[in-house]
Each structure stands twice: as structure tokens, then as C-alpha cells.
Biopython code that builds the backbone (N, CA, C, O; Angstrom):
import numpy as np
from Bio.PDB.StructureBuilder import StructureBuilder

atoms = [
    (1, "UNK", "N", (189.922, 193.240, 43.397)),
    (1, "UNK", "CA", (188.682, 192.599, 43.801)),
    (1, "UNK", "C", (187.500, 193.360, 43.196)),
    (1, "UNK", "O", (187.625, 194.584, 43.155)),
    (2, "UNK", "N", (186.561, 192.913, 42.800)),
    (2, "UNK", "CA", (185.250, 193.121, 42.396)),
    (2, "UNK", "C", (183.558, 192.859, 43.692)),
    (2, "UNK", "O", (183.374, 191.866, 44.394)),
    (3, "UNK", "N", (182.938, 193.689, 43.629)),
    (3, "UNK", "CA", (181.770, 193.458, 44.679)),
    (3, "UNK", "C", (180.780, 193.363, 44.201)),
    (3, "UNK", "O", (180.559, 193.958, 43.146)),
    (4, "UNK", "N", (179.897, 192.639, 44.760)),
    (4, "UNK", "CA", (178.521, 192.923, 44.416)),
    (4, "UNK", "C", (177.993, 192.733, 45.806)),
    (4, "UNK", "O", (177.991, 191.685, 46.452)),
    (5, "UNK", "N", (177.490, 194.061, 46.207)),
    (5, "UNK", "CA", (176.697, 194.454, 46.841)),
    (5, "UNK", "C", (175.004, 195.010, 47.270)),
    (5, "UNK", "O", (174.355, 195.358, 46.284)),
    (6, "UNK", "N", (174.429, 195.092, 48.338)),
    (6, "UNK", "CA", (173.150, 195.498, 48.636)),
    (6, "UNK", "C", (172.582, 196.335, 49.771)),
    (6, "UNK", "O", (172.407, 196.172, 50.979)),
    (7, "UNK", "N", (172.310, 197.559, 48.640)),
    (7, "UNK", "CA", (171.753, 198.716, 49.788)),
    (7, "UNK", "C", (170.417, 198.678, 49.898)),
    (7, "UNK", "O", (169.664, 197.844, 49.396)),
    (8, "UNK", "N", (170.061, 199.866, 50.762)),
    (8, "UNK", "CA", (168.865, 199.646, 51.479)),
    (8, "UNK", "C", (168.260, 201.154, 51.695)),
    (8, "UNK", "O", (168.735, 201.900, 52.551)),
    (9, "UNK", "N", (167.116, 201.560, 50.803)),
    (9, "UNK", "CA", (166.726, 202.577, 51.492)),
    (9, "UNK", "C", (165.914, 203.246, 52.308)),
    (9, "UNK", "O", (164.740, 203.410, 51.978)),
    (10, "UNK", "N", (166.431, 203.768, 53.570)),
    (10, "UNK", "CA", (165.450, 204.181, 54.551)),
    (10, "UNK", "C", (164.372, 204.845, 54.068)),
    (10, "UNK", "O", (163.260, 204.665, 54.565)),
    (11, "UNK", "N", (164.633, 205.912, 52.770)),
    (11, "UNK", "CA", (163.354, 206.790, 52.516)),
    (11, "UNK", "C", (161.693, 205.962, 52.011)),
    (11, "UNK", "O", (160.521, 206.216, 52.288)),
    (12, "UNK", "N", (162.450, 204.776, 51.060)),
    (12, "UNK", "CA", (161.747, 204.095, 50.196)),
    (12, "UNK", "C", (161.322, 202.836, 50.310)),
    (12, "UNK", "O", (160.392, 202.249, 49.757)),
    (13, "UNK", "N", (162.676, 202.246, 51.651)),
    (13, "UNK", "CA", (162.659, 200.951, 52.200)),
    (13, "UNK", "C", (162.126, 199.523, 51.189)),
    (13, "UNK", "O", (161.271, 198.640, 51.262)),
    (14, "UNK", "N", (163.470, 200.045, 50.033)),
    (14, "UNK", "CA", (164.008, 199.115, 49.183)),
    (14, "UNK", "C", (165.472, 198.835, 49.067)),
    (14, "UNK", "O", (166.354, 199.676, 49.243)),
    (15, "UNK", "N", (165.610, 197.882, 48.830)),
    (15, "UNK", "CA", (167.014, 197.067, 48.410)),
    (15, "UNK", "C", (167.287, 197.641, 46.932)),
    (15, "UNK", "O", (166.328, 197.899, 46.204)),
    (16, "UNK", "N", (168.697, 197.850, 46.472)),
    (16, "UNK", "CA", (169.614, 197.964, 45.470)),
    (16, "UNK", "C", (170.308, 196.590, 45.223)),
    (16, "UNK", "O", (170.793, 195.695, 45.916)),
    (17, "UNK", "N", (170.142, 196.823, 44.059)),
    (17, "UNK", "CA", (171.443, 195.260, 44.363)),
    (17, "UNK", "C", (172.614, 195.924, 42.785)),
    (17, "UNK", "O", (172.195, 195.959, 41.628)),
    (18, "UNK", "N", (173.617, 196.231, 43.087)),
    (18, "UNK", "CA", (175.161, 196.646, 42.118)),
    (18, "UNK", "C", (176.126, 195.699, 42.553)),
    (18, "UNK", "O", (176.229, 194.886, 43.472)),
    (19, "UNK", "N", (177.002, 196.195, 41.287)),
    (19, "UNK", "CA", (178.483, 195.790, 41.794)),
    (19, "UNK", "C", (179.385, 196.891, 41.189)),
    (19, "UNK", "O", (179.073, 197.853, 40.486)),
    (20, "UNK", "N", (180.897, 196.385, 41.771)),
    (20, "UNK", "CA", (181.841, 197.788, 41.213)),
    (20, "UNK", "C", (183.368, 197.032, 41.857)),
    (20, "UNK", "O", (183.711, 196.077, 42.555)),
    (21, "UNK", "N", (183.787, 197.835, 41.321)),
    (21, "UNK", "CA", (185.089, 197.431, 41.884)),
    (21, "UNK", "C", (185.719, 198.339, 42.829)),
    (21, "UNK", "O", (186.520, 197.798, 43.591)),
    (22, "UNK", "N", (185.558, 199.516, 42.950)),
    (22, "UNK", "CA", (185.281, 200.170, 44.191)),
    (22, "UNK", "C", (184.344, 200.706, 44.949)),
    (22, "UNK", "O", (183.721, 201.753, 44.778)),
    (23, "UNK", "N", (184.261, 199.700, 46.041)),
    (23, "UNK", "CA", (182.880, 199.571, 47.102)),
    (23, "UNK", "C", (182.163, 200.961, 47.480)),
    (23, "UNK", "O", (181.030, 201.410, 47.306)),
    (24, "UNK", "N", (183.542, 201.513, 48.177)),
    (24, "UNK", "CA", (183.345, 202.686, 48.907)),
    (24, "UNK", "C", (182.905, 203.923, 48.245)),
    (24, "UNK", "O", (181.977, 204.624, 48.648)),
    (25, "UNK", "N", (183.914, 204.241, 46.789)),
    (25, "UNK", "CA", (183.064, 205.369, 46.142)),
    (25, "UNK", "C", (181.697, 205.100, 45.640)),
    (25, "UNK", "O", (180.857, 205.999, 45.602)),
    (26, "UNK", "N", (181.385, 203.570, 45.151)),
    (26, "UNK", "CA", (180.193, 203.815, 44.600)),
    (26, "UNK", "C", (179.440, 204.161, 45.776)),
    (26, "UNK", "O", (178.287, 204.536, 45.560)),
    (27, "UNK", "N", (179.752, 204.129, 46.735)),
    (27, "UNK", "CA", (178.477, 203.736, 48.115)),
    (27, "UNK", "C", (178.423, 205.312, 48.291)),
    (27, "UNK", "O", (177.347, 205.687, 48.756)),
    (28, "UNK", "N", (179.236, 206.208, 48.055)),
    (28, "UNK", "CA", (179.710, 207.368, 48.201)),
    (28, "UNK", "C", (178.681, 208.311, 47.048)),
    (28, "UNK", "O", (177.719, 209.041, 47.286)),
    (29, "UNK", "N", (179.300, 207.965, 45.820)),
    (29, "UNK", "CA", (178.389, 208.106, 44.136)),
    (29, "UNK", "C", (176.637, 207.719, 44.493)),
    (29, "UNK", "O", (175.929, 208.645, 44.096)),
    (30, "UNK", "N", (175.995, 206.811, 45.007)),
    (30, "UNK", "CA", (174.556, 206.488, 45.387)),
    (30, "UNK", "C", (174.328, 207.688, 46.474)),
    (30, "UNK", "O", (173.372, 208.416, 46.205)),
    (31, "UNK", "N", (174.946, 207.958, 47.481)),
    (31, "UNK", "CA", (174.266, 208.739, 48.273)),
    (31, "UNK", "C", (174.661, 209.934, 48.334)),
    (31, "UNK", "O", (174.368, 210.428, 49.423)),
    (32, "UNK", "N", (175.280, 210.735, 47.551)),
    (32, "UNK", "CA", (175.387, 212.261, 46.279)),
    (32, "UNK", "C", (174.578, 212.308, 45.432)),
    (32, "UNK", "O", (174.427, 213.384, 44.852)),
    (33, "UNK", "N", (173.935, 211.398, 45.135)),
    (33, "UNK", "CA", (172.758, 211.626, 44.601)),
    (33, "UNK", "C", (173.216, 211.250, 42.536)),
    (33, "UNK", "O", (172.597, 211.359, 41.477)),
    (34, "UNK", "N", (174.112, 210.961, 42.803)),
    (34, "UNK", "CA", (175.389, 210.996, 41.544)),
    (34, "UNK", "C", (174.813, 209.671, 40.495)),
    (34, "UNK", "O", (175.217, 209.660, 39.332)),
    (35, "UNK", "N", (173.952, 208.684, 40.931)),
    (35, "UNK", "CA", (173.609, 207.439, 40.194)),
    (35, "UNK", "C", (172.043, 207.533, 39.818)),
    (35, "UNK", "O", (171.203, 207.322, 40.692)),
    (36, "UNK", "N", (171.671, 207.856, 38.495)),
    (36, "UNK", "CA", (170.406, 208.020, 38.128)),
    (36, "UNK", "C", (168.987, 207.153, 38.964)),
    (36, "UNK", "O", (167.837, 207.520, 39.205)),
    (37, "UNK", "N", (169.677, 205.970, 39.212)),
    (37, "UNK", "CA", (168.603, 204.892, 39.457)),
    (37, "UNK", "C", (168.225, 205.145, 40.791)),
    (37, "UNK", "O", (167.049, 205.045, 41.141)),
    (38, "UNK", "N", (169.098, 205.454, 41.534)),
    (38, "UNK", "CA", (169.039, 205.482, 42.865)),
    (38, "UNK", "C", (169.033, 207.294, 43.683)),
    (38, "UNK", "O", (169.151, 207.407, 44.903)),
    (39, "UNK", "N", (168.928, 208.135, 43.051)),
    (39, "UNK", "CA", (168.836, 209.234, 43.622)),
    (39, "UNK", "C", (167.924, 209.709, 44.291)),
    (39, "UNK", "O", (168.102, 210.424, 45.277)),
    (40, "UNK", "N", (166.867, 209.382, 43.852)),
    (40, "UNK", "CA", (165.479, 209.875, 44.313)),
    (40, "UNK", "C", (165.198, 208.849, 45.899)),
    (40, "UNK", "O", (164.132, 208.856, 46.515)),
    (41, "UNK", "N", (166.211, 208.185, 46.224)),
    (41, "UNK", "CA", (165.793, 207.484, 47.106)),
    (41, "UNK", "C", (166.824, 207.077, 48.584)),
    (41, "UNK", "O", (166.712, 206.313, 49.544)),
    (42, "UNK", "N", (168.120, 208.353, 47.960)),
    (42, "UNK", "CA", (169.098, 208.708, 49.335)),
    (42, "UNK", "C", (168.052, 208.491, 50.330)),
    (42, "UNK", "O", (166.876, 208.282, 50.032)),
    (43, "UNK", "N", (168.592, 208.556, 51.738)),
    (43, "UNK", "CA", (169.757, 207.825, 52.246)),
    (43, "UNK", "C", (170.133, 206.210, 51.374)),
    (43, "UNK", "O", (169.214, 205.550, 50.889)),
    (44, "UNK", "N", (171.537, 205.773, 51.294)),
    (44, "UNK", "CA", (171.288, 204.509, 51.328)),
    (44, "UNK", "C", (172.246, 203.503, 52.311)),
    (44, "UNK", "O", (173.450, 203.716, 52.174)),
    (45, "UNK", "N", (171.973, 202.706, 53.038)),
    (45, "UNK", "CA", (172.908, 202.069, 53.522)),
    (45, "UNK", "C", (173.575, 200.965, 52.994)),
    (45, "UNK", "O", (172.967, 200.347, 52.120)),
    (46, "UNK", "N", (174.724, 200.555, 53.330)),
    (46, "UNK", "CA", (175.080, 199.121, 52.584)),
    (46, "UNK", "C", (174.673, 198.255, 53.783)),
    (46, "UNK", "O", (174.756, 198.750, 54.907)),
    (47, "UNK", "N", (174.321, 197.234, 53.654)),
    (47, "UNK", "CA", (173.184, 195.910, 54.259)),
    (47, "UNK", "C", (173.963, 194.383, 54.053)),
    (47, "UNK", "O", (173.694, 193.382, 54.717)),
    (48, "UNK", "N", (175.082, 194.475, 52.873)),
    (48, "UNK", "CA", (175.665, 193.070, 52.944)),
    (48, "UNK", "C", (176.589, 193.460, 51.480)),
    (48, "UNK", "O", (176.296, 194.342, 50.673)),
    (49, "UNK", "N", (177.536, 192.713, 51.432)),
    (49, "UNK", "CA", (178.541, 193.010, 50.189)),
    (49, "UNK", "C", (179.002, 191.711, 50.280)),
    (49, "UNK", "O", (178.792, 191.027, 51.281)),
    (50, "UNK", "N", (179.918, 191.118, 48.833)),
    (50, "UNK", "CA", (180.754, 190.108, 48.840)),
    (50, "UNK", "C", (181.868, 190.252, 47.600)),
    (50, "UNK", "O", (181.544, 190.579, 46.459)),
    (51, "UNK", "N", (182.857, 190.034, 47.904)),
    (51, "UNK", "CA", (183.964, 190.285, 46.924)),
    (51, "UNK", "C", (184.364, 189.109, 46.362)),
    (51, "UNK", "O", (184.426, 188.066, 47.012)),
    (52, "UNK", "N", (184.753, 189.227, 44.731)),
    (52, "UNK", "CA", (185.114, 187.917, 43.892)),
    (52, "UNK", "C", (185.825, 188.402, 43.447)),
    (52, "UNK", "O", (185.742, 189.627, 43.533)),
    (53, "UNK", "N", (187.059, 187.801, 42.635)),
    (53, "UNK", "CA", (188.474, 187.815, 42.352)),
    (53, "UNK", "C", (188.321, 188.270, 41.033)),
    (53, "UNK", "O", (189.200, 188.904, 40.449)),
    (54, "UNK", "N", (186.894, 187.874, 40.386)),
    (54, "UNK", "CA", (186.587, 188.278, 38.780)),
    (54, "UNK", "C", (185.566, 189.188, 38.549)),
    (54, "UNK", "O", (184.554, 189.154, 39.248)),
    (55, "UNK", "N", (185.736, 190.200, 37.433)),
    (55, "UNK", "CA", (184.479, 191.120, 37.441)),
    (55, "UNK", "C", (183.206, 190.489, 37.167)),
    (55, "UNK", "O", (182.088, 190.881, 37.501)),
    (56, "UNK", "N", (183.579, 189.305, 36.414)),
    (56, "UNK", "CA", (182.162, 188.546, 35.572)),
    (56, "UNK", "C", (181.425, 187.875, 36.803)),
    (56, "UNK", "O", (180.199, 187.954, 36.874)),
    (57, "UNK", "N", (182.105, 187.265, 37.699)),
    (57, "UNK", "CA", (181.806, 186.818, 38.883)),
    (57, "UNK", "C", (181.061, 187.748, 39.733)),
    (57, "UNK", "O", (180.105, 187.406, 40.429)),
    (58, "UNK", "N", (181.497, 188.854, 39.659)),
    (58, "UNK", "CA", (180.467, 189.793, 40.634)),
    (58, "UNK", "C", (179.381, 190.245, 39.516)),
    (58, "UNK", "O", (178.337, 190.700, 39.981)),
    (59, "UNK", "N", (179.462, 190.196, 38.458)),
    (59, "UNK", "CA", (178.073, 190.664, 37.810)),
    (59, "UNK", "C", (177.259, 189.825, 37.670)),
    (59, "UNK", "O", (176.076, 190.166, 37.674)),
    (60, "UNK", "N", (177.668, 188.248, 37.474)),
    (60, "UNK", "CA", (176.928, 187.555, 37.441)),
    (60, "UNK", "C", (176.008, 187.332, 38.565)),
    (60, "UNK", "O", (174.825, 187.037, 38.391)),
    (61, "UNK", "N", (176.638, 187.494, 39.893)),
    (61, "UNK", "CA", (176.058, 187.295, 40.936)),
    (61, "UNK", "C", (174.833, 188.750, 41.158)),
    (61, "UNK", "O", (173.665, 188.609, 41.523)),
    (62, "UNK", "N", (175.468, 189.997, 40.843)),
    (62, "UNK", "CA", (174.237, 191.338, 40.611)),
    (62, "UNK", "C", (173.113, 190.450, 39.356)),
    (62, "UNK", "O", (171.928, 190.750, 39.209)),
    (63, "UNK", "N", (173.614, 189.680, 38.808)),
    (63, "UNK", "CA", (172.078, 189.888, 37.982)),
    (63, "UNK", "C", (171.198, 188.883, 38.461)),
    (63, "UNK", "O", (169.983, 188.946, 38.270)),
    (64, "UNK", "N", (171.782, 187.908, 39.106)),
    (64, "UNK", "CA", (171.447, 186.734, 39.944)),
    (64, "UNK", "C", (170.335, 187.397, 41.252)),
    (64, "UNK", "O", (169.168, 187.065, 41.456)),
    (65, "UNK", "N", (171.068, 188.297, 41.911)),
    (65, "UNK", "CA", (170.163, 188.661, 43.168)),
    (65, "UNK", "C", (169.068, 189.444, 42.518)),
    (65, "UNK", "O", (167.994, 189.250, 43.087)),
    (66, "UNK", "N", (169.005, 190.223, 41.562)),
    (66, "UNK", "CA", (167.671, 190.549, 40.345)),
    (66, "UNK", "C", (167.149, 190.020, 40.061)),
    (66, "UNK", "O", (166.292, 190.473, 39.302)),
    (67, "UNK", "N", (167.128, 188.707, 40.334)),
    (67, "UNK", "CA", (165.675, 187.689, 39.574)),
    (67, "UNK", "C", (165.294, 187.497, 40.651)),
    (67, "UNK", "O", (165.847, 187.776, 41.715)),
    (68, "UNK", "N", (164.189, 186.940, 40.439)),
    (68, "UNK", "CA", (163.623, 186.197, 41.375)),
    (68, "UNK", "C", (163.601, 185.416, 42.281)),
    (68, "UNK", "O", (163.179, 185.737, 43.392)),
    (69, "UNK", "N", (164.094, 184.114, 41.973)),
    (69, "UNK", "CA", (164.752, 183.618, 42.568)),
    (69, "UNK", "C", (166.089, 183.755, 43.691)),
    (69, "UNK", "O", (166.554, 183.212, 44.693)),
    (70, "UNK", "N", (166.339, 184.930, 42.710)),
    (70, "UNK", "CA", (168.169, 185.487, 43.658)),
    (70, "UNK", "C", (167.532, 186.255, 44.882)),
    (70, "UNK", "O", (168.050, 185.959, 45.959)),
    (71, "UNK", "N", (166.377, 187.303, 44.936)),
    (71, "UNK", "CA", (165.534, 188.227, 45.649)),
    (71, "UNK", "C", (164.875, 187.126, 46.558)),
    (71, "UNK", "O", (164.477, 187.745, 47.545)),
    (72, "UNK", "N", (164.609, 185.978, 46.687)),
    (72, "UNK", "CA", (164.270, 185.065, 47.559)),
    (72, "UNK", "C", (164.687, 185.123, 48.550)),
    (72, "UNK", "O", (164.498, 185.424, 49.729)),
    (73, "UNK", "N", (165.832, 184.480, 47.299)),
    (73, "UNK", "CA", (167.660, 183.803, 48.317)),
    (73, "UNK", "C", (168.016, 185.011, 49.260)),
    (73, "UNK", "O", (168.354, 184.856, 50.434)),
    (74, "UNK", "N", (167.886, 186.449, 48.518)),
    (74, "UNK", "CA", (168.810, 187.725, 49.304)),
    (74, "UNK", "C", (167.940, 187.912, 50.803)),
    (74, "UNK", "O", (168.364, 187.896, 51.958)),
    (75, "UNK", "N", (166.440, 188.108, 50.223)),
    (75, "UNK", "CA", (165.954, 188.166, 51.367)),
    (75, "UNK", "C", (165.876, 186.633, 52.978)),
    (75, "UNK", "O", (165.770, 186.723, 54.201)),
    (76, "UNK", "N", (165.979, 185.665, 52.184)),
    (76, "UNK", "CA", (166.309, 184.802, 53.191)),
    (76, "UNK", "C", (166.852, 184.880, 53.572)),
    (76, "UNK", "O", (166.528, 185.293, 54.686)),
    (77, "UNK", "N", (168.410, 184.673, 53.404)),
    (77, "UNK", "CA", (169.867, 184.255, 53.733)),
    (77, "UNK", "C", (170.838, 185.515, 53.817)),
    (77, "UNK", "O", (171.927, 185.496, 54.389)),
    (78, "UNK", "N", (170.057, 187.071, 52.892)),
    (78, "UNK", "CA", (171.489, 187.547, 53.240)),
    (78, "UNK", "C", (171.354, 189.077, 54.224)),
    (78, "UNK", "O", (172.231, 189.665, 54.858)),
    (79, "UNK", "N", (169.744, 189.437, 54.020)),
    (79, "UNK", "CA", (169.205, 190.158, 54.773)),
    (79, "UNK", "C", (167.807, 190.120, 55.238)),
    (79, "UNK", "O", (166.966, 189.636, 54.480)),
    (80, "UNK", "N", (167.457, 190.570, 56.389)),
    (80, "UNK", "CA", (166.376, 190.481, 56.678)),
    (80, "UNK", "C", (165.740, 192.382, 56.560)),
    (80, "UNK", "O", (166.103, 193.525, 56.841)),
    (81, "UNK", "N", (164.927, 191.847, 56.126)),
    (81, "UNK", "CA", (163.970, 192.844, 55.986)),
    (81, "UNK", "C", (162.867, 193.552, 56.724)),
    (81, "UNK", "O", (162.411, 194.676, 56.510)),
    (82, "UNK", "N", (162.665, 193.019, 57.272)),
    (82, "UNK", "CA", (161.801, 193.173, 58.811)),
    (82, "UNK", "C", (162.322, 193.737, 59.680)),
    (82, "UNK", "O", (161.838, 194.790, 60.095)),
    (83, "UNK", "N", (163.635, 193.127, 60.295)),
    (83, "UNK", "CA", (165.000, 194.191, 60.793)),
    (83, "UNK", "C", (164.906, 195.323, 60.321)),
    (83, "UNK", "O", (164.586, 196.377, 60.870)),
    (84, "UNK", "N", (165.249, 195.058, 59.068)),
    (84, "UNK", "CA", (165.789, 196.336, 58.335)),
    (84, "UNK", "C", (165.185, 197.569, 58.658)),
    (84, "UNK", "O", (165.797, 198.489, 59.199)),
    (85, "UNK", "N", (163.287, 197.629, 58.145)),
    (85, "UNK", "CA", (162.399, 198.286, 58.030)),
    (85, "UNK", "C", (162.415, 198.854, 59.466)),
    (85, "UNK", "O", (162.283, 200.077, 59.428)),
    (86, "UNK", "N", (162.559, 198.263, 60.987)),
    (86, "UNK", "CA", (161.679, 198.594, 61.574)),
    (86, "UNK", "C", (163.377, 199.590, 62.385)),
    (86, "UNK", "O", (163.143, 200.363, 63.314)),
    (87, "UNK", "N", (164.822, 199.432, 61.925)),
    (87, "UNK", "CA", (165.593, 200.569, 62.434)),
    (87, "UNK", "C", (165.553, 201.432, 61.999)),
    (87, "UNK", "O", (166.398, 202.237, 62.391)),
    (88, "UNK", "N", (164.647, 201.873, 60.972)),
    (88, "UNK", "CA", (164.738, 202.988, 60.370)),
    (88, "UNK", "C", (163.818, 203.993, 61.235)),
    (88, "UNK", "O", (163.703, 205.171, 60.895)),
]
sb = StructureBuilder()
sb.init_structure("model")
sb.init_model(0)
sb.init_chain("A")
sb.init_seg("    ")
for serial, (resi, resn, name, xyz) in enumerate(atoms, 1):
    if name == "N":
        sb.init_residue(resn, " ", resi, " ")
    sb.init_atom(name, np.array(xyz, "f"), 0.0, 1.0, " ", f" {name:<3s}", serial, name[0])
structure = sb.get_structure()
């Protein structure tokens, strides 16, 4: 299985949006501080994930929640943000 997933950071109280084929180390790799993009902005939580049977399928869907349109959709339908912000 392949994921594409979306973290969340308390420090910076922004969304990530990746994928990988293993969930857990990358989630592991982001908050070691181990992933260039995202270091400066540990803690991170995972906030929503979905698994597809194909890698192209989960990337397509990471570059999808990166536009605009997909960042709509994520914040409508797959997290709320307002929530998010105010457990931190």
C-alpha cells in the first residue's frame, strides 16, 4: 500500500501534505527532524491519511491536495482547521 497523508504543525500551525509507502517511519523521519522541508517546524501530528493500492495514485492525490483547489477540498472535507488550531 501507498499513502498520502496530512500533518499538522503545532509550532507553525500548518498542514504538510506527503506520501510514502511507509506511513509510520516517515511520520517518525518528519518529527527527528530528518526531512529538510519540515524540520524547522516539529512537532508534527498526522491529522488524516488514505491508502491506494498504486504509488502513482497516492502521488497523484499529494500533488492534488497542493493546489488549490485540493487545499479547499482538504480543508473542507478532510480537516478542520479551527479544531485543529485551537488543541494546540
Amino acid at each position: 500500500m501507498y499513502y498520502t497523508y496530512i500533518l499538522f504543525s503545532s509550532k507553525s500551525k500548518n498542514f504538510y501534505y506527503g506520501s510514502t509507502k511507509d506511513l509510520q517511519k516517515r511520520i517518525k523521519l518528519h518529527n527527528r527532524g530528518e526531512v529538510f522541508a519540515t524540520a524547522p517546524y516539529k512537532p508534527w501530528r498526522l491529522v488524516w491519511y488514505a491508502a491506494f493500492e498504486k504509488e502513482k495514485q497516492a502521488r497523484d492525490f499529494e500533488l492534488y491536495l497542493k493546489s488549490g483547489s485540493g487545499k479547499a477540498f482538504a480543508y473542507k472535507r478532510l480537516v478542520n482547521s479551527v479544531v485543529l488550531k485551537k488543541d494546540d
